[in-house]
C-alpha positions as a printed NumPy array, in Angstrom:
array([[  9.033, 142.11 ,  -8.067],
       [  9.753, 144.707,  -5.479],
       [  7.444, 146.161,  -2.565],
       [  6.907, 149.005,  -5.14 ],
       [  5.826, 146.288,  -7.794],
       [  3.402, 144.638,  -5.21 ],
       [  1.644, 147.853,  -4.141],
       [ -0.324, 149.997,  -6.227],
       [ -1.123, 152.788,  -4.007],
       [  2.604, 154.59 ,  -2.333],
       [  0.391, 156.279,   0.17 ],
       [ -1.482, 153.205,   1.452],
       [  1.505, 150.727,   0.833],
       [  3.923, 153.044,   3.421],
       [  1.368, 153.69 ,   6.08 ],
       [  1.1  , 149.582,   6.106],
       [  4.638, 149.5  ,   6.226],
       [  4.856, 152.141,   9.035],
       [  1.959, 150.414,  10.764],
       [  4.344, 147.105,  10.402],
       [  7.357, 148.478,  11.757],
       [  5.615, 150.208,  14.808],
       [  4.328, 146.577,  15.645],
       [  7.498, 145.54 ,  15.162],
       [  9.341, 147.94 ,  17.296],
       [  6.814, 146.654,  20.508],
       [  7.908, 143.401,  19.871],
       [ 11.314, 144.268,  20.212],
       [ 10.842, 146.056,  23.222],
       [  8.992, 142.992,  24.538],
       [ 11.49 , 140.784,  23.673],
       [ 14.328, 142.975,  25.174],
       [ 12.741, 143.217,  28.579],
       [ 11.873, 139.82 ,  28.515],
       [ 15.873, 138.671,  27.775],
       [ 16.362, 141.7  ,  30.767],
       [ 13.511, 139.765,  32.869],
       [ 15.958, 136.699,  32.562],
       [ 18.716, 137.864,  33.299],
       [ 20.354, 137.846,  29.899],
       [ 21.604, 140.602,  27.718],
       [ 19.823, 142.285,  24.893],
       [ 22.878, 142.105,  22.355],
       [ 20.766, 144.113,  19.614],
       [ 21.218, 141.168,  17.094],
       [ 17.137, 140.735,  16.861],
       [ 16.961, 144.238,  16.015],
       [ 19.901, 144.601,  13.186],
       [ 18.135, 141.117,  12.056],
       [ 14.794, 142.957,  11.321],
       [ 16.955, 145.974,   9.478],
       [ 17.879, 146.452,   5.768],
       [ 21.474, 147.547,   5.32 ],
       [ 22.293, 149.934,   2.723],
       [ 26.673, 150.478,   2.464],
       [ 27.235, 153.703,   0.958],
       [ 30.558, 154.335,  -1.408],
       [ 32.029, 156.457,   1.468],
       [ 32.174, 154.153,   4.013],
       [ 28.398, 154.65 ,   6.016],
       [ 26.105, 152.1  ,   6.787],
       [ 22.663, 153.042,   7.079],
       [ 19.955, 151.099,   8.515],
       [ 16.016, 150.544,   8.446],
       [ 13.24 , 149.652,   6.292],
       [ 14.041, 149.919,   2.508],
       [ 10.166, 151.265,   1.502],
       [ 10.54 , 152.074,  -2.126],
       [ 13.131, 151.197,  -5.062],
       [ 14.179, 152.387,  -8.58 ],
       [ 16.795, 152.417, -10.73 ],
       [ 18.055, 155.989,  -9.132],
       [ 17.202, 155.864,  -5.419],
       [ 15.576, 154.25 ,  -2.862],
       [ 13.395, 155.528,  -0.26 ],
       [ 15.195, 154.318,   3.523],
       [ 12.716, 154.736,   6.174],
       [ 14.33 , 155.051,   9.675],
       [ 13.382, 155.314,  13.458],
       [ 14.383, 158.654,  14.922],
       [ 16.086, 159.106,  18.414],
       [ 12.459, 160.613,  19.578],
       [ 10.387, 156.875,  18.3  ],
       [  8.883, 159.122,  14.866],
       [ 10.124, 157.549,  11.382],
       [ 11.54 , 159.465,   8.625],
       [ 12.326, 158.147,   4.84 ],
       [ 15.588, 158.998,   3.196],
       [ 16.398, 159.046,  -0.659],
       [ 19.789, 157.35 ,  -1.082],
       [ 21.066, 157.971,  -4.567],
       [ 21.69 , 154.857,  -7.06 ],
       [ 24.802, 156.383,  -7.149],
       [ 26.237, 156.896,  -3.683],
       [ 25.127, 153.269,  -2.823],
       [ 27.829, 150.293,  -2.414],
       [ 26.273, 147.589,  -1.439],
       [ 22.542, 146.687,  -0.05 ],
       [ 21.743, 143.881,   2.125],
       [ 18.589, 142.993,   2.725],
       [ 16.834, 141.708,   6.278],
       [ 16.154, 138.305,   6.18 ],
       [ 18.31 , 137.182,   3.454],
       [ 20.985, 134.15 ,   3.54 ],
       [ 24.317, 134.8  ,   4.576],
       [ 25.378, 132.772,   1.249],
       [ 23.93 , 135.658,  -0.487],
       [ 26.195, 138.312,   0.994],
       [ 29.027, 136.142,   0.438],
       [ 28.054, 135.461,  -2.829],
       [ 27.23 , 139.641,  -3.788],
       [ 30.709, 140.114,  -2.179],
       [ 32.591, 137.409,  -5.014],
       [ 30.552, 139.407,  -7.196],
       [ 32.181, 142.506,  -6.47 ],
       [ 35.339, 141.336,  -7.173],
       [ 33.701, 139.678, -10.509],
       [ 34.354, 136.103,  -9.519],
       [ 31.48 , 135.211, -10.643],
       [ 32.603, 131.108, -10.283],
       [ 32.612, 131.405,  -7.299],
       [ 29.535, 133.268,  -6.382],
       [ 27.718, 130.91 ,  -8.196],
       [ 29.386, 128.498,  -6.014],
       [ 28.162, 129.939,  -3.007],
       [ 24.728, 130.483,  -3.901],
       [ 24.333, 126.634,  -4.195],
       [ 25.188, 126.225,  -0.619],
       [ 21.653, 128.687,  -0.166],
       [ 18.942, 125.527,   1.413],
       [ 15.932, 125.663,  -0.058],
       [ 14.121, 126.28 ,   3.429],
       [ 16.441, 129.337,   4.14 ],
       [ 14.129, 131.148,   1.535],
       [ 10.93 , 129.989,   2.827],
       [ 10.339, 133.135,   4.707],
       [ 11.829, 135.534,   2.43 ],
       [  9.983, 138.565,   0.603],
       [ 10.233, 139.178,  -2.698],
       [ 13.096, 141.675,  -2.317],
       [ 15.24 , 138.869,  -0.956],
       [ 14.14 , 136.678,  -4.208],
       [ 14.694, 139.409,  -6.475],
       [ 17.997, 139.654,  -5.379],
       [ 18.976, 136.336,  -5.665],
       [ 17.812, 137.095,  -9.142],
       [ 20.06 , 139.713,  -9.851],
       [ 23.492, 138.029,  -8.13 ],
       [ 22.748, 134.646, -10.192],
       [ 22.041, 136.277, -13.067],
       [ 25.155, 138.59 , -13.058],
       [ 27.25 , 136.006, -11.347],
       [ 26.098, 133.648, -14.579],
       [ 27.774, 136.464, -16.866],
       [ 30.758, 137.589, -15.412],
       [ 31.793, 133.53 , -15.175],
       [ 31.147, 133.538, -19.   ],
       [ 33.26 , 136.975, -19.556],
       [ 35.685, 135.511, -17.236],
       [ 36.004, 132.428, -19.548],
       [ 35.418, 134.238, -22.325],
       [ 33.093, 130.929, -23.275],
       [ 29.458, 130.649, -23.099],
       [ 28.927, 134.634, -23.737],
       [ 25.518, 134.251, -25.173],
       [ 24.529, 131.999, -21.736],
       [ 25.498, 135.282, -20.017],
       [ 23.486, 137.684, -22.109],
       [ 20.635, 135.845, -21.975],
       [ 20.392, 135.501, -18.201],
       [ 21.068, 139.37 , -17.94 ],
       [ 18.5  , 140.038, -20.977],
       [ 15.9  , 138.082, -18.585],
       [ 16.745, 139.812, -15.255],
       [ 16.674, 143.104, -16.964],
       [ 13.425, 141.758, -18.628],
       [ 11.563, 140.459, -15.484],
       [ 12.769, 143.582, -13.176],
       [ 13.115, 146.848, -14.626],
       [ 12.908, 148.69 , -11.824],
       [ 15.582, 146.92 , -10.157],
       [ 17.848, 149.374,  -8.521],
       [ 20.775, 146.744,  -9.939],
       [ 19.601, 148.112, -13.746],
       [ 21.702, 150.099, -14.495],
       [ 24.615, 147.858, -13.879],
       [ 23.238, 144.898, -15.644],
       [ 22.723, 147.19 , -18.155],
       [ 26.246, 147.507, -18.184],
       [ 27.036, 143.927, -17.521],
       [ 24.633, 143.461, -21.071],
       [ 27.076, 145.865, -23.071],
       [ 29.875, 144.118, -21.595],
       [ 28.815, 140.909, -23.015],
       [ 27.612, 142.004, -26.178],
       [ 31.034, 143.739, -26.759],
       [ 33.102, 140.989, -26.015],
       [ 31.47 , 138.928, -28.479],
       [ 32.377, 141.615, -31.231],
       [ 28.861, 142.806, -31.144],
       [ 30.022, 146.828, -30.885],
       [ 26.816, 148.403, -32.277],
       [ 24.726, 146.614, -29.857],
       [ 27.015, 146.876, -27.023],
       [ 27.235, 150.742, -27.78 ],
       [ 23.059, 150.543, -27.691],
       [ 23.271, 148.679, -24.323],
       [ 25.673, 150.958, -22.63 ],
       [ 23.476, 154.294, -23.838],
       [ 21.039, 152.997, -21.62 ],
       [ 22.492, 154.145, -18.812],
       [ 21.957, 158.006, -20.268],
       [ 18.832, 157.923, -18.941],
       [ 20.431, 157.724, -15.319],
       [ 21.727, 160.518, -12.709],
       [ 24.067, 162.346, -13.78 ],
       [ 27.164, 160.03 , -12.644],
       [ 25.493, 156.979, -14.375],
       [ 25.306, 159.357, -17.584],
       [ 29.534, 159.986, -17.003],
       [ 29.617, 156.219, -16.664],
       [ 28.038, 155.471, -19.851],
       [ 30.046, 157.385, -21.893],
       [ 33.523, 156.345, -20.171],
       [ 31.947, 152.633, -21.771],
       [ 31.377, 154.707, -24.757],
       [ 35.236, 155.627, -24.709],
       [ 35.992, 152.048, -23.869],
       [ 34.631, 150.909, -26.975],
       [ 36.824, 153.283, -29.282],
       [ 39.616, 152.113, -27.364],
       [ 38.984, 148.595, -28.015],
       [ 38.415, 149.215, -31.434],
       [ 41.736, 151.063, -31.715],
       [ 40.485, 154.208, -32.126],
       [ 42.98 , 156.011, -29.509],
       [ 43.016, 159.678, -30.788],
       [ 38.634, 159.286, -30.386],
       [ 38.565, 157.338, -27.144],
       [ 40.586, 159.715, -25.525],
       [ 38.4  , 162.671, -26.743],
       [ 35.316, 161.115, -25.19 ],
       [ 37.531, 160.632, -21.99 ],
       [ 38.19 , 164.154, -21.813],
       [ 34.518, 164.865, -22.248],
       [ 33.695, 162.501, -19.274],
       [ 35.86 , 163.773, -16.736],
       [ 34.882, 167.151, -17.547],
       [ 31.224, 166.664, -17.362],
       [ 32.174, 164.496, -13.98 ],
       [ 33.74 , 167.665, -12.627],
       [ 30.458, 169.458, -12.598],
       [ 28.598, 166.839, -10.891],
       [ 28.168, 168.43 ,  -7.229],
       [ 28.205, 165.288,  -5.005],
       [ 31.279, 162.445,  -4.534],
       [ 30.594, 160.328,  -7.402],
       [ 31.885, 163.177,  -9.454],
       [ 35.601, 162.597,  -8.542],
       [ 35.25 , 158.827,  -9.003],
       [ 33.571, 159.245, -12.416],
       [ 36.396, 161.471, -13.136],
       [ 38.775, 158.876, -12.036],
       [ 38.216, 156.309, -14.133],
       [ 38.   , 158.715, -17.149],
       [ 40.997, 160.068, -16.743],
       [ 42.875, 156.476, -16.127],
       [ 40.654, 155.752, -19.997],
       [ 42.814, 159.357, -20.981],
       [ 46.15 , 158.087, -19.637],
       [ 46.218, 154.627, -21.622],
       [ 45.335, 156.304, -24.808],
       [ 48.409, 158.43 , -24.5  ],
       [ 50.431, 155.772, -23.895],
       [ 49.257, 154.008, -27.216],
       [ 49.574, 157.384, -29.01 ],
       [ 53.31 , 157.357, -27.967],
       [ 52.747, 159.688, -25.287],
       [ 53.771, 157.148, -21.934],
       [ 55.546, 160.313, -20.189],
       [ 52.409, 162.551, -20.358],
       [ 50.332, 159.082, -19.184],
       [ 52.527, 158.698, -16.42 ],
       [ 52.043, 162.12 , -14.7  ],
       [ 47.881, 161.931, -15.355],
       [ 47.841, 158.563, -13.301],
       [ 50.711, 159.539, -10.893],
       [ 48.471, 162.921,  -9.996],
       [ 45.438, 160.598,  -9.448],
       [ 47.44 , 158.166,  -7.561],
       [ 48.756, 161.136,  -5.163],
       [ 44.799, 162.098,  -4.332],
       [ 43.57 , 158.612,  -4.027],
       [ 42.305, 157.102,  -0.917],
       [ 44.479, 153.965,  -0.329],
       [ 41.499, 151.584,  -0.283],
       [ 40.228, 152.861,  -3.394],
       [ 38.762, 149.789,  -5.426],
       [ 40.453, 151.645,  -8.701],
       [ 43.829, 151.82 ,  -7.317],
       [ 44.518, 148.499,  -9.296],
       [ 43.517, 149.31 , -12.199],
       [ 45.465, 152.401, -11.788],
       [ 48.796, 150.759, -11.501],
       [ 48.033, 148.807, -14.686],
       [ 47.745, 151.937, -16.441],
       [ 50.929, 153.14 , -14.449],
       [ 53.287, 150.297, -15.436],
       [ 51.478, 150.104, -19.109],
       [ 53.25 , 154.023, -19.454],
       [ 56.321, 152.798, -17.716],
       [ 56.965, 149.911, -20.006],
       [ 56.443, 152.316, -22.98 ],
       [ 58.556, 154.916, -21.765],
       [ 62.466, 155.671, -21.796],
       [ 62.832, 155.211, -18.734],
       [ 64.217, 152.508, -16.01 ],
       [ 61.833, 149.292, -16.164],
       [ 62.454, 148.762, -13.113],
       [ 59.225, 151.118, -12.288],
       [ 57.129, 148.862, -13.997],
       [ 58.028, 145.704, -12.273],
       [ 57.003, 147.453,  -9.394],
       [ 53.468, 148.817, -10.414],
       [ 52.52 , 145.56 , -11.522],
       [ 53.904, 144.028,  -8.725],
       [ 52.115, 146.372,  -6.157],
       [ 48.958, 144.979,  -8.203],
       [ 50.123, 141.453,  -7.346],
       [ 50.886, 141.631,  -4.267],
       [ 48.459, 144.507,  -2.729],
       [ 45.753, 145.541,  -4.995],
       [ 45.042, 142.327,  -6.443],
       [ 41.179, 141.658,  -5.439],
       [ 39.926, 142.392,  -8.988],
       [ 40.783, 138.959, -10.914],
       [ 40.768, 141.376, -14.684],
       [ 43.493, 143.578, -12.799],
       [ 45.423, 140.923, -11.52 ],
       [ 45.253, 138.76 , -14.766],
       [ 46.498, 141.88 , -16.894],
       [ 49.665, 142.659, -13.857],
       [ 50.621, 138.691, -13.595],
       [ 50.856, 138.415, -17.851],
       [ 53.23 , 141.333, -18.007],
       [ 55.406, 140.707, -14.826],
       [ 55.86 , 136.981, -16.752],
       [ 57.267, 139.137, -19.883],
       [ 59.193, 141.52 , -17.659],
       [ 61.206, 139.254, -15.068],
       [ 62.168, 137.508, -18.313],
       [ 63.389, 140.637, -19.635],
       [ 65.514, 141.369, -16.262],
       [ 66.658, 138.109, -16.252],
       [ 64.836, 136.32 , -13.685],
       [ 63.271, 133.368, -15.168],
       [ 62.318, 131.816, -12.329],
       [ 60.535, 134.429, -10.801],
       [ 58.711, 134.448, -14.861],
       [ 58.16 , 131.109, -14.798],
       [ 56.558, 131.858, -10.973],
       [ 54.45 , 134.722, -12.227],
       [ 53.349, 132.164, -15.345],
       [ 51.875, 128.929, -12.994],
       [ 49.75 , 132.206, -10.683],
       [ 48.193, 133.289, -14.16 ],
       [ 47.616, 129.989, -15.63 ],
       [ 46.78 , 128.444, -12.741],
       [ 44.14 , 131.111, -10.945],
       [ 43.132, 132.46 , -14.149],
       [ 42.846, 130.076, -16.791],
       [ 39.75 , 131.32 , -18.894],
       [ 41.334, 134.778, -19.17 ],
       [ 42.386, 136.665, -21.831],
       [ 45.654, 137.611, -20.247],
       [ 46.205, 133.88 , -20.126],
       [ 45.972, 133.262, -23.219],
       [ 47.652, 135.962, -24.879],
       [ 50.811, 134.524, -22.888],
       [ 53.713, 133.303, -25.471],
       [ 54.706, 129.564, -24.959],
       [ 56.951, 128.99 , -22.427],
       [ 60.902, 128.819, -23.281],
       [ 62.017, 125.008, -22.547],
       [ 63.953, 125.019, -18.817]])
């Protein structure tokens, strides 16, 4: 339950909190003139310590006292340059990462496998966290633990593609136990996730038109799932109508998660031309994305997937394709979905342009760091050497 859970009255509950952090500021100041009294050197690591950390989308860090959370925003109280406080609303949707002061560094690590939906071996890492390291941790801390084991639990089980309804259940009882989290909306896409890998597309559908309720670049989000579902389904020529709808209600969003919404729309519009025997219009959507993208874009994987998916399809040299998917492999290859789907088809393709061994190479990194995936086992035997 979250400071907003625990307090019934805002008013009362942030003047506390102000009260709190004023105290908390003198001690701070005592401590650095004591450290200056001894000769040492106040380094600023008590203070960042005492700070919540909230890593926006664009690349800014901001810091001070989270106050107030929801599913949409969260209230960031700061100190000013003159001593005063202020509170900030960060949107749900601007918001990369939060890290919370006080928390284990196993849980960072751990939210940072989770990113890159390894959830193995987040789980991993959160059994390193000692029982004492929690012992003075608020409930914010504990409520995200929550969320990363619970999450971590299901994206092992998508991973696998075993133990699916282990996963829903653990994101049923987050989702349950915190609805206010301001991690809902994703589980609630986590949940659809789950429920549409096990073939459950009605309910998965349900799960992802939760997120309507959000901002409007969680709304975008929910139905680019939407469109992922036709796709799925095979149901190219409707997909990519939804698609189209997505990016152009992204475009009229007037902050920065418009052009990302729009993003991954439009790389949902490219791969349904492709299967609709259209690879040469794909290939100029994604190579006009590709052209705007920042290079560290977390997409750009996924992008080159799409990109060699149109090559391969296409008239064209093949050649191109080995290299999308291997500038997936060998540069963009952080998401473990992307990377499964650009090892299986540079296995089929260095076959093709006879090079076996470099097949055979691309075969052992796909079996071996991915065996649970679907990529993996979609893979044709292998020819006897």
């Amino acid at each position: 339950m979250t400071r907003s859970h625990r307090r019934q009255d805002v008013t009362a509950r942030r003047r506390r909190v102000i009260r709190h952090r004023c105290t908390l500021h003198v001690r701070l100041g005592l401590l650095t003139a004591a450290v200056a009294l001894a000769g040492g050197h106040a380094t600023g690591w008590a203070v960042e310590q005492a700070l919540d950390r909230v890593r926006l989308v664009n690349g800014t860090e901001l810091r001070g006292d989270i106050i107030d959370a929801s599913p949409n925003a969260l209230d960031l109280q700061t100190q000013q340059a003159d001593g005063s406080l202020a509170a900030t609303k960060v949107p749900i949707e601007t918001i990369r990462e939060v890290r919370f002061a006080g928390e284990p560094d196993s849980l960072q690590i751990a939210r940072g496998f989770l990113a890159r939906k390894d959830g193995s071996a987040a789980l991993d890492e959160l059994a390193k966290i000692a029982p004492d390291e929690l012992d003075a941790a608020d409930e914010d801390v504990r409520a995200e633990l929550a969320y990363v084991r619970s999450a971590a639990t299901a994206r092992k089980a998508l991973a696998a593609g075993e133990n699916l309804a282990a996963g829903e259940k653990a994101v049923s009882e987050f989702l349950s136990k915190q609805p206010r989290s301001l991690h809902a909306y994703a589980m609630q896409e986590l949940l659809g996730d789950l429920l549409a890998a096990q073939g459950r597309q009605p309910e998965a559908a349900a799960a992802y038109g939760a997120l309507d309720k959000g901002p409007p670049a969680i709304a975008v989000r929910a139905a680019t799932l939407k469109a992922d579902l036709l796709f799925r389904q095979g149901r190219y020529a409707d997909a990519q109508r939804e698609y189209e709808s997505a990016a152009k209600s992204a475009a009229s969003i007037g902050n920065p998660s418009g052009p990302r919404s729009a993003w991954q729309a439009d790389l949902g519009r490219a791969r349904c031309l492709t299967r609709q025997s259209r690879p040469e219009e794909a290939i100029a959507v994604v190579t006009g994305l590709l052209a705007a993208a920042d290079r560290d874009d977390a997409a750009l994987g996924k992008a080159y997937n799409v990109l060699g998916e149109a090559q391969r399809a296409s008239a064209g040299d093949a050649r191109d394709a080995l290299i999308s998917f291997l500038t997936v492999d060998l540069v963009h290859n952080d998401a473990p979905d992307e990377h499964a789907e650009a090892l299986f088809n540079l296995v089929e393709l260095w076959e093709t342009a006879n090079h076996p061994e470099r097949s055979r190479e691309a075969r052992q990194a796909l079996e071996t760091t991915y065996p649970g995936s679907p990529w993996t086992k979609k893979l044709a035997p292998a020819k006897p050497s």
